[in-house]
Structure formats: structure tokens, C-alpha cells
N, C-alpha and C positions, 0 to 999 in steps of 0.2 A: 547383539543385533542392533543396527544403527535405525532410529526412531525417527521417519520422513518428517511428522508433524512438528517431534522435537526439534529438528534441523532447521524446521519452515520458519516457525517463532521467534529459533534462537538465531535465526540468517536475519529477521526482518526487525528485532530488536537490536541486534548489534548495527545494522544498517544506519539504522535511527539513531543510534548514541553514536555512530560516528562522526553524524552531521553535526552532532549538537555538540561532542565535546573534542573533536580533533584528535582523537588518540588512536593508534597505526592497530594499536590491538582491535578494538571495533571493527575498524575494513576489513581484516585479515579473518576473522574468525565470519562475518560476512561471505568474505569472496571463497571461504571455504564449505561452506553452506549453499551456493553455487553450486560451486564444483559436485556437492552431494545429489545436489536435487535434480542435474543434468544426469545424473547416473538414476536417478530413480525414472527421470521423464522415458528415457530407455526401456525401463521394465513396464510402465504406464503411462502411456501421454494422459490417456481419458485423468487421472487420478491427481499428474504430477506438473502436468502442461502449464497451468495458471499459478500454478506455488513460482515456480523457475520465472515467468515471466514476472513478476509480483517481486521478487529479490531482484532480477539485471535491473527492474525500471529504478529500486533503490540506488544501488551502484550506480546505474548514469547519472541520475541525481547527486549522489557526494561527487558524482565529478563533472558537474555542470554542462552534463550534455543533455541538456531539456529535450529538444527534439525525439532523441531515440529515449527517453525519459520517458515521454507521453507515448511513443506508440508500444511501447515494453506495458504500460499501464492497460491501455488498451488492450491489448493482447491476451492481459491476464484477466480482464472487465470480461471478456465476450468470451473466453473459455469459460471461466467458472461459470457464465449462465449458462451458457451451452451442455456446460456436465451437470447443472443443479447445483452448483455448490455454494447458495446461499451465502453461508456465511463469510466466505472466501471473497466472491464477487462485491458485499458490503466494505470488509476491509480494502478490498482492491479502491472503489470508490472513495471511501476513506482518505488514503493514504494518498490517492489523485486528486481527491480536494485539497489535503495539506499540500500539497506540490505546486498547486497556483496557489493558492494562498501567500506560501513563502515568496512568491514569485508576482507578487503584488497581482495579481489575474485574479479579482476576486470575484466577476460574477462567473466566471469558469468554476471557480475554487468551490463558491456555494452551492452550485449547480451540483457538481460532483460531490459535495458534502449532503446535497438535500436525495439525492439517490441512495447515499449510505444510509441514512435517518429509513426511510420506506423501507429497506433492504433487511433493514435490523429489525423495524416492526414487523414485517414479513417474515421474519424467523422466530419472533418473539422475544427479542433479545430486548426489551423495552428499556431498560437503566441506560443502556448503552446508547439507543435511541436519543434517550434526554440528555445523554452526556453530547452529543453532536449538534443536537438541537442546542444545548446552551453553548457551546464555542462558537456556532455559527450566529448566536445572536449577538457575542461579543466582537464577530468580525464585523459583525453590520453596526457597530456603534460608528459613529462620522468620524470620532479620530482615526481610525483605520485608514480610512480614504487619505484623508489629508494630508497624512504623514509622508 
């Protein structure tokens, strides 16, 4: 039996090493964790809705379509709260602060990274907390800006 969460993971980590290191196998096993999670949104929106939107907003990110980037991001921010799904809607925030971030947008970036930080203490996920709280305070150093 195929494993939604395993797919969620293993779609939004390959997603991520596709940006970072250019390799066709990333996208691919990506855009096929898609394809999976479109079939579960089928059996569940309530459950599957925010995973699918949370992987397209990666994909339009490796392929520079910001716009439907951020509302794919969105999409998946305001399901997860809508179903409770804490921990989902922090990553969501998460992974839409790195998205301005990379994208020089950095009081967006923080903004969306300081909703993860609350999101993550809201669930008690406190290491994880301190790990967004310390990135965000190395994007607030002045070379960032400058650069």
C-alpha cells in the first residue's frame, strides 16, 4: 500500500534538492509524488488538499513561476488551518518564507518565517522553533540586505 505521508515528504524533499542541486531525478520523483497526492486529494480533500497544494507551490518554484508559487503556498497555509493541521500549515509557512527569502522579499520572507516559529511552538515542536528563529536571525544580519 502506497504511504500518503511517505509521498508528502519524499515529494517536498526531492522538490527541494531539485532547486538546490539541478538533477532531472529530483523533479521527476517530485512531480511523481504529485501525481500521487492528486489521487489521494480524490479519496480526501479534508486530509490531502494542503499536502498537493504544498508540493504544485514547490514545482512552480523550480520553475520560476512565483506568482502561482505564492498562491499554490497560500492555498495550502489556509487548508491546513482550516482542517487543524498544525503541523503542515507551520511547514507550509516555512517553506513560503524560504520562497521570499530566495527571492530577496525578505520582510515577506520573515513574516512568513515568524508564523512558522509560533506555529511550531503552538504544536510544541520547540528545537524546530529555535532552528527558524536562528535562520531568521541570520537573514536579519545587514549583509543580507546589502548584497
Amino acid at each position: 500500500a502506497l504511504d500518503p505521508i511517505c509521498i508528502f515528504y519524499e515529494g517536498i524533499s526531492s522538490l527541494c534538492l531539485a532547486r538546490d542541486v539541478k538533477q532531472s531525478k529530483w523533479r521527476d520523483l517530485g512531480e511523481k509524488s504529485i501525481k500521487a497526492m492528486a489521487h489521494f486529494v480524490q479519496l480526501s480533500t479534508w486530509n490531502f488538499e494542503n499536502k498537493l497544494a504544498l508540493l504544485q507551490a514547490e514545482l512552480h518554484c523550480l520553475d520560476s513561476h512565483y506568482d502561482m508559487a505564492e498562491l499554490a503556498y497560500e492555498a495550502s497555509i489556509l487548508s491546513a488551518r482550516k482542517h487543524k493541521f498544525i503541523q503542515e500549515e507551520a511547514l507550509a509557512c516555512e517553506l513560503y518564507g524560504i520562497h521570499f527569502i530566495e527571492n530577496r522579499q525578505f520582510e515577506k520572507g520573515i513574516s512568513q518565517l515568524q508564523k512558522a516559529i509560533n506555529k511550531y511552538i503552538q504544536l510544541g515542536a520547540l528545537k524546530k522553533a529555535d532552528d527558524v528563529k536562528d535562520f531568521v536571525e541570520v537573514i536579519k544580519q545587514p549583509a543580507h540586505f546589502l548584497s
